[in-house]
C-alpha positions as CSV (number, residue, x, y, z in Angstrom):
1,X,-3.8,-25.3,21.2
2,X,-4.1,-26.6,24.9
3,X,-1.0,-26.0,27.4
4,X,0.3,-28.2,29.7
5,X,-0.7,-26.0,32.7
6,X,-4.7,-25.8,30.8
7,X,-4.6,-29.6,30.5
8,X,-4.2,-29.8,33.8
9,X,-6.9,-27.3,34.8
10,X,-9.5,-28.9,32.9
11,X,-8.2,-32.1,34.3
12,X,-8.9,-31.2,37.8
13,X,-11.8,-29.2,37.2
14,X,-14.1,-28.5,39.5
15,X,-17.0,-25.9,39.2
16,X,-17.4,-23.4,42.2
17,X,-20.9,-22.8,41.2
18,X,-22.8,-26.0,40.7
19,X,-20.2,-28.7,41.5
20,X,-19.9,-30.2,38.2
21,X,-16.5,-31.9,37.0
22,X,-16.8,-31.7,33.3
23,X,-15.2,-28.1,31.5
24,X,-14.5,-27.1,28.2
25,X,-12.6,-24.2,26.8
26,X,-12.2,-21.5,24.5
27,X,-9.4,-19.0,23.9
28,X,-10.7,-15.4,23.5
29,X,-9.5,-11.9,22.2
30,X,-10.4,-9.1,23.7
31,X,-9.3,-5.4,22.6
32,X,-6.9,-3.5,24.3
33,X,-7.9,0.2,25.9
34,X,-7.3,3.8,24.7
35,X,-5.3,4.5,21.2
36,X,-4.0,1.2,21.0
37,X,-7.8,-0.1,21.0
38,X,-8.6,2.2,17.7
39,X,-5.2,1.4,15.9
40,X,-5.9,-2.4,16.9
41,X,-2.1,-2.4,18.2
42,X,-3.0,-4.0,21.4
43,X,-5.0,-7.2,22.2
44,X,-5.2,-9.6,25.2
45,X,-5.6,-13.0,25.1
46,X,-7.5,-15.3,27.5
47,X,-8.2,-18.9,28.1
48,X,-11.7,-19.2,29.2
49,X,-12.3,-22.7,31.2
50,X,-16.0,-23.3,31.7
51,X,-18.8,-25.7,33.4
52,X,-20.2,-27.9,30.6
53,X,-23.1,-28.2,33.5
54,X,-23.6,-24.9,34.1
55,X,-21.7,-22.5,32.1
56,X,-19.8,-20.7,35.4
57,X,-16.6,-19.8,33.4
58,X,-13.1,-18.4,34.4
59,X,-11.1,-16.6,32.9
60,X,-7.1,-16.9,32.7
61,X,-4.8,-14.7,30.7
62,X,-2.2,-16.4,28.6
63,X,1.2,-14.8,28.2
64,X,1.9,-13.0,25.2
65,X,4.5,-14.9,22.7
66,X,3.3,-18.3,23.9
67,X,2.2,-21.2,21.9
């Protein structure tokens, strides 16, 4: 699912690296550190927007408890 706020990133994209104006996304998981990491009890969510040119990609983390 694509926010309003990611919408409008991708809508006024433009790549830092190479220039380009086209992005796409993903939304990644990536584990938490320490205990919580083994127990899986914590996890952090990103919404990665990247170059379709050139793959240069940033990374934005998405509140927990959002749609």
């Amino acid at each position: 699912m694509v926010t309003n706020k990611a919408k409008k990133l991708l809508q006024s994209f433009e790549c830092t690296k190479c220039g380009g104006t086209t992005a796409k996304n993903k939304k990644i998981t990536a584990p938490g550190t320490g205990i919580t990491r083994i127990i899986g009890l914590e996890a952090n969510d990103f919404l990665v927007i990247y170059c379709a040119a050139c793959g240069h990609a940033d990374f934005y983390v998405i509140a927990p408890f959002t749609g």
